[in-house]
C-alpha positions in Angstrom: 143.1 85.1 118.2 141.7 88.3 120.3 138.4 87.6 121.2 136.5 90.9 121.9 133.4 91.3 123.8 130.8 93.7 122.5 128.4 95.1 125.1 125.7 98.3 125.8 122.7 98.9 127.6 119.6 98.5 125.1 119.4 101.5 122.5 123.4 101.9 122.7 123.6 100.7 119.3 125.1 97.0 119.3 123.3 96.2 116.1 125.0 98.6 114.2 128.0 98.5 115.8 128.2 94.7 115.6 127.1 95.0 111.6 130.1 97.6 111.3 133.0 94.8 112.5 131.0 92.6 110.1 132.1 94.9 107.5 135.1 95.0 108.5 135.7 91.1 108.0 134.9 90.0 111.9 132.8 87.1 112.5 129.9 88.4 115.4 128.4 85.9 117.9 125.3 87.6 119.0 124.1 86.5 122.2 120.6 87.8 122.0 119.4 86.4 118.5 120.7 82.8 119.9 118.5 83.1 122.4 115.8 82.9 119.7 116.7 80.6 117.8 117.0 78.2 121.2 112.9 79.7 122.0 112.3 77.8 118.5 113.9 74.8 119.1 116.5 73.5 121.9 115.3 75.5 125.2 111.5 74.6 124.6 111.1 71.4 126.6 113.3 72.7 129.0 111.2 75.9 129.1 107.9 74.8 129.2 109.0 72.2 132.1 109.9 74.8 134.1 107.1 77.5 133.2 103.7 75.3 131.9 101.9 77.2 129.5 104.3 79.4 128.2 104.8 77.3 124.8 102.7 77.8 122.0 102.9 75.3 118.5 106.2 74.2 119.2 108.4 77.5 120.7 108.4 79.6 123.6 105.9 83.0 123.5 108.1 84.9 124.1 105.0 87.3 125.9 103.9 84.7 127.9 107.4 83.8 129.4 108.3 87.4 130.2 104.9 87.4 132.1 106.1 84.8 133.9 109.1 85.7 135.2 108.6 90.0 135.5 108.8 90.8 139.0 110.0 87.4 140.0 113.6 87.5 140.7 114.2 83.9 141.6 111.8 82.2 138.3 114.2 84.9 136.4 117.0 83.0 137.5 115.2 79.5 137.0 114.8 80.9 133.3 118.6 81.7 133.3 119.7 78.6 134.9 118.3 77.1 132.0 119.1 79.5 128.7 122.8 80.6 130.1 124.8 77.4 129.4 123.1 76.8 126.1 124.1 79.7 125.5 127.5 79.4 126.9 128.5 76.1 124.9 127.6 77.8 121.6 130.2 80.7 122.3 132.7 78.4 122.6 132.1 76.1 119.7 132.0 80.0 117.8 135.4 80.9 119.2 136.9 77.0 118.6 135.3 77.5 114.9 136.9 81.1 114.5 140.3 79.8 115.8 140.3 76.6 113.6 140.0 79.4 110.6 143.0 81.4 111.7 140.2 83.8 112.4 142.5 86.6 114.0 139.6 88.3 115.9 136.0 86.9 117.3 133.6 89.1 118.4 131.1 87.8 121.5 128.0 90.4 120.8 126.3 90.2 124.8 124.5 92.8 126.3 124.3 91.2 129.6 128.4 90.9 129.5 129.2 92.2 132.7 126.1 90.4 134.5 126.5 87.1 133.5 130.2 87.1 134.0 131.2 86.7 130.3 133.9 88.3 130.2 135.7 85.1 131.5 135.2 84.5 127.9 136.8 87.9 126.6 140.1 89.5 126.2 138.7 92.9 125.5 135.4 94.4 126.0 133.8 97.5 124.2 131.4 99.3 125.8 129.2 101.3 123.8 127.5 104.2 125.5 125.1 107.3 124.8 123.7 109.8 127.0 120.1 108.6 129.0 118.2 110.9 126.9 119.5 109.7 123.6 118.9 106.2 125.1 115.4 106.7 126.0 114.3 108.4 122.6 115.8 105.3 120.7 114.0 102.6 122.7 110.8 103.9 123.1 110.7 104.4 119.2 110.3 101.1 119.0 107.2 99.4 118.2 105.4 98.0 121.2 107.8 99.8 124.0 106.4 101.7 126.5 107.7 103.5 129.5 107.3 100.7 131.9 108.8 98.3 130.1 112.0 100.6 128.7 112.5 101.3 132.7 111.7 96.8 133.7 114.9 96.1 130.8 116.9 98.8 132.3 116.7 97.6 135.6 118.3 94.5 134.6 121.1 95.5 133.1 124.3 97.5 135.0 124.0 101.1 135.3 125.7 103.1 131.8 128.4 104.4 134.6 129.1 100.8 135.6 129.6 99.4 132.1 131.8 102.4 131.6 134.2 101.5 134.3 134.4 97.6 133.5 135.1 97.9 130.3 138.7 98.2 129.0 137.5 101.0 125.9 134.3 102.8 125.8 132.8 104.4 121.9 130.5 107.0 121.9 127.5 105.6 120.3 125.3 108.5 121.1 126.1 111.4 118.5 126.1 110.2 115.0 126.4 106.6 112.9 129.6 107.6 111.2 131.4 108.7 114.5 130.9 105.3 115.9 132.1 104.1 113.1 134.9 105.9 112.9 136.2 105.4 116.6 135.4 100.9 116.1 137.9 101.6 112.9 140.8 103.5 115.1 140.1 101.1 118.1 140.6 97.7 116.2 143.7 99.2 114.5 145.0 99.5 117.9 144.0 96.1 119.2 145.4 94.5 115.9 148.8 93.2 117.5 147.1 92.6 120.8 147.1 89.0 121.4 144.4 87.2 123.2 144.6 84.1 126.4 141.2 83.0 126.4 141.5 80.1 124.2 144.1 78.7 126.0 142.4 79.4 129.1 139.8 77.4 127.7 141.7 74.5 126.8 143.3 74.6 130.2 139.7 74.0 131.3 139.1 71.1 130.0 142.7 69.2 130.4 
C-alpha cells in the first residue's frame, strides 16, 4: 500500500482535491476535521485542563481556544502537545484499516504535513499550490475571515515556496477545478506501481 500525503497552505484547495481521490476510489484521512470531532469529545478534558474556560456544554469553543493561544507560541505548543498524538494514533489505526482491506493507496489529508513532521508517515506527498493572489481571494471569501486572521493562519504554516520544494510532486490548484483534476488523475496513474515502506516502517516500530 502507497500511502500519500495530501498537503497546501489554506485556500490551496485540499477539500476538493481530497473529494476528487474520493472519487476516484481512495479512502482520505483528513487531519483537520479529526481535530473536531476530538473538540467534541476525546481532547476536551485534556483541553480545558490545560486552558480553563475554554469549554462550553461539553466541547472546546473553538473561539475561545484560539484566543487563548494567538500570539502565544509556547500555550500553542501546550495545545499541540496535547491534540498531535491523538491525532497521530488515529492515522495509524486508518492506514492499519486501509491495509487490512488490501486498500492499495491511503491518503493522509494534513495541512500542517511538513510542520508537524508527518511525512514520517508518508511515502509521497502532493503539494497543492496557487499563486498568493488567488490564495487570498479564496480565504477571505469566507465567512467570518478577515485580513488579520488570513495573515495569523498563514504565519503558521511553511511558506508556498517551502511546501513546493519538500514535496515530491506539486498540482496546480490555482487556475481551474477541472485542471486540478486532471493533473491528480495523470499523477496517480503514475504512482500506481509505486510501492510504499511506511507500514513496515511502522511495524518495525513497534517490534
Amino acid at each position: 500500500m502507497l500511502v500519500i500525503g495530501l498537503t497546501g497552505g489554506i485556500g490551496m484547495g485540499k477539500t476538493s482535491a481530497a473529494a476528487h481521490l474520493r472519487r476516484l476510489g481512495m479512502k482520505v484521512f483528513d487531519a483537520d476535521a479529526y481535530v473536531h470531532r476530538l473538540y467534541e469529545g476525546d481532547a476536551v478534558e485534556a483541553v480545558e485542563a490545560a486552558f480553563p474556560g475554554t469549554t462550553r456544554d461539553g466541547q472546546v469553543d473553538r473561539a475561545l481556544l484560539a484566543a487563548e493561544v494567538a500570539g502565544k507560541p509556547e500555550r500553542l505548543r501546550q495545545l499541540e502537545a496535547i491534540i498531535h498524538p491523538m491525532v497521530i494514533a488515529a492515522e495509524i489505526d486508518f492506514l492499519r484499516e486501509q491495509e487490512l482491506q488490501n486498500a492499495r493507496f491511503a491518503v493522509l489529508e494534513i495541512p500542517l504535513l511538513f510542520e508537524t513532521g508527518a511525512e514520517s508517515r508518508t511515502d509521497v506527498n502532493i503539494a497543492l499550490s496557487a499563486s498568493e493572489d488567488v490564495q487570498r481571494t479564496r480565504v477571505l471569501a469566507r465567512s467570518g475571515m478577515t485580513e488579520k486572521k488570513f495573515e495569523t493562519l498563514k504565519d503558521r504554516q511553511l511558506s508556498d515556496a517551502e511546501r513546493r520544494a519538500r514535496a515530491n510532486y506539486v498540482v496546480d490548484s490555482g487556475t481551474t477545478l477541472e485542471h486540478m483534476q486532471e493533473q491528480l488523475d495523470t499523477l496517480i496513474e503514475t504512482l500506481q506501481t509505486r510501492e510504499g515502506g511506511v507500514m513496515e516502517r511502522l511495524r518495525l516500530q513497534q517490534t
